[in-house]
N, C-alpha and C positions, 0 to 999 in steps of 0.2 A: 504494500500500500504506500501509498504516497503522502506527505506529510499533511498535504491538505484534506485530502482523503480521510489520515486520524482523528483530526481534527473536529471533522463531521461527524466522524463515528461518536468519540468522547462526548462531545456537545450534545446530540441525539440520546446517548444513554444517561447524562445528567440531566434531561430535560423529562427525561420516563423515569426518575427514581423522583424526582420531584413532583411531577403532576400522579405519580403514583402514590405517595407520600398527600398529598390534596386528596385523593378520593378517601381518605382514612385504613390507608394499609390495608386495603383490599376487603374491608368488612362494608358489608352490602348499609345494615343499618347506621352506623356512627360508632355507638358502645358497643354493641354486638347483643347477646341472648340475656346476659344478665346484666343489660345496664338501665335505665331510666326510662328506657320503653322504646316502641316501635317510633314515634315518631319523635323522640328525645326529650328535654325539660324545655318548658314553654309552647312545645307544638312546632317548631322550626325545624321538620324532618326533610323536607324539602329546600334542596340546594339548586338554585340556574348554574351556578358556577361546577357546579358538579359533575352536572352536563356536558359545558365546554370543554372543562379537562378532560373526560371522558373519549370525546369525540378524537382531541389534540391529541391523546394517548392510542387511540387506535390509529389515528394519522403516523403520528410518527414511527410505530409498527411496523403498517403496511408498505410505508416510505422507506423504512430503513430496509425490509427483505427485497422492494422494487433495486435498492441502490447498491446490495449487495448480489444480487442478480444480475445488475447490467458492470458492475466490477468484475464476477466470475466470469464472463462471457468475455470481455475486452480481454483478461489474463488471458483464458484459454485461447481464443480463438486467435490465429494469425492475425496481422495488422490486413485491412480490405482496402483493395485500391492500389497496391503496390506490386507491381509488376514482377514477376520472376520469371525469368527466362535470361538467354544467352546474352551477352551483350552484342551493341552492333559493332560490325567490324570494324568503322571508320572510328570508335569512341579506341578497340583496343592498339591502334594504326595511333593516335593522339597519346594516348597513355604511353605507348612504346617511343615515340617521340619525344615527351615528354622526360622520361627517365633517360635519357640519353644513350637508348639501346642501336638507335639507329640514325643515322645522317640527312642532314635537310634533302638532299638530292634521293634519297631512299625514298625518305617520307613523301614526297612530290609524288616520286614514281606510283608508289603504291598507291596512293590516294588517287592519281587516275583511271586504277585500274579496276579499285573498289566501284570509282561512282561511271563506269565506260559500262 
């Protein structure tokens, strides 16, 4: 992975221990079975915000197996769009040139006989 990469990962899994931490540690009512009742002290059983974490928490879920999905697939898969095959002959004619295998009047030669 890539530093930016961790980054999102870290950030993503402190952001689900915190809105997991908001829903009340995972207990459906607040107190749980033995505490001050089904819908809590005063009747404020009912959270909105509850909600939004809720939702934010399966979000970032579903986002983080999409984002680890499409990482598994860039690793695996070859890079797409790049060409493999032989090179052309006029590039290894330039490279031979180049490295001083061969003499200007070669290179001339050869290079009209590549493109004739």
């Amino acid at each position: 992975m890539r530093g930016r990469d961790v980054a999102i990962l870290v950030g993503a899994i402190a952001l689900v221990v915190l809105f997991f931490g908001l829903l009340g540690g995972g207990m459906m009512m607040g107190w749980g079975m033995f505490g001050p009742g089904m819908m809590g002290w005063g009747g404020y059983g009912f959270n909105p915000f509850a909600w939004i974490a809720m939702l934010v928490f399966w979000a970032l879920i579903i986002g983080g197996l999409a984002l680890l999905v499409v990482w598994l697939v860039r690793e695996v898969l070859p890079a797409a769009g790049v060409p493999v095959g032989p090179p052309h002959a006029l590039d290894v004619l330039k490279a031979r040139y180049a490295r001083g295998e061969i003499t200007r009047d070669q290179y001339e030669e050869m290079k009209r006989e590549i493109e004739s």
